[in-house]
N, C-alpha and C positions, 0 to 999 in steps of 0.2 A: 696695864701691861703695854708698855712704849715697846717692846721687841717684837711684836710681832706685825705691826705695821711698818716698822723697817724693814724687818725681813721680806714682807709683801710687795715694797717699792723698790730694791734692791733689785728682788727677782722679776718683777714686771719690766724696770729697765733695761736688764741683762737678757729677757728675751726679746726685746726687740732691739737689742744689740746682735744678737747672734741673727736677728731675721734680717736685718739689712747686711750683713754679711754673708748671709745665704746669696742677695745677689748681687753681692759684688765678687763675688766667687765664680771660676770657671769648670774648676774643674769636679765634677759629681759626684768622690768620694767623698773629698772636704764638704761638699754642699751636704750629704746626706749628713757626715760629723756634726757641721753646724747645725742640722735638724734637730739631728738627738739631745743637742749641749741646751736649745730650745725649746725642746719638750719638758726636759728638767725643769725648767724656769718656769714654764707655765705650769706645772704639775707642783711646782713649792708655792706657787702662788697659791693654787688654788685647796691644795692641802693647807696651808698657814690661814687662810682667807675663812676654812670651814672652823679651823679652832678659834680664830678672832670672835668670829660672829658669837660661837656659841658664850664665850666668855662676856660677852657687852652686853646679849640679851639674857641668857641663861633660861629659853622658855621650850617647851619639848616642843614645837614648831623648829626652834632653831637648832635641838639636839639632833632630828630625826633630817632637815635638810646639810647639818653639820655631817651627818654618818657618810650622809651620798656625796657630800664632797667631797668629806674622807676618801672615800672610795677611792673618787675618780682621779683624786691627784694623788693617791699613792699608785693607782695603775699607771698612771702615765710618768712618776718618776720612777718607778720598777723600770720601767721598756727604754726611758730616755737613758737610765743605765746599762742598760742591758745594750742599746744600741752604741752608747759610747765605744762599750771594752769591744764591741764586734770592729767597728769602723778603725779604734784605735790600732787591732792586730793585722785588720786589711792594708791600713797606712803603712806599717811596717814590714809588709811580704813585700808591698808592690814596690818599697823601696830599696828590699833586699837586692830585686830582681836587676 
C-alpha cells in the first residue's frame, strides 16, 4: 500500500507549511485559522500513520497501539474541523463589519 505513505508525507509537509505561516502571520484570527488547518494535518498524519503500521506489521501489539492512534488523530481532525468552520464564520462577521 504506496497511498498511505503519501498520504502521511503530504500531510506532514502541509503542517509545517501552515506552522511557518502561523508566524509569518499578524493578525490572531488568521493565526488561530492556520492552527486549525495544522491540526488537521497532524491529526491525518497520525490517524494514516496508525493504519500504515498496522498493515506492515499486522501483529495485536500493532492493532492495539493502532486503535490509540486512531483515536488520537481522529480527535484532533474532529476539532481541526470543528475549529476551521468556527474561524471560517468569525472571518466573515469581522469582515461584514
Amino acid at each position: 500500500m504506496v497511498i498511505f505513505p503519501i498520504i502521511i508525507v503530504v500531510s506532514a509537509v502541509l503542517w509545517v507549511y501552515y506552522k511557518v505561516q502561523i508566524l509569518r502571520e499578524r493578525d490572531g484570527l488568521v493565526q488561530a485559522y492556520f492552527n486549525a488547518r495544522s491540526r488537521i494535518c497532524l491529526g491525518s498524519v497520525v490517524f494514516f500513520f496508525a493504519i500504515n503500521q498496522y498493515l506492515f506489521y499486522q501483529t495485536r501489539l500493532s492493532l492495539f497501539i493502532g486503535i490509540v492512534f486512531l483515536l488520537l488523530g481522529g480527535m484532533q481532525l474532529v476539532r481541526g474541523f470543528r475549529e476551521v468552520k468556527h474561524y471560517k464564520r468569525e472571518w466573515q462577521r469581522v469582515r461584514a463589519d
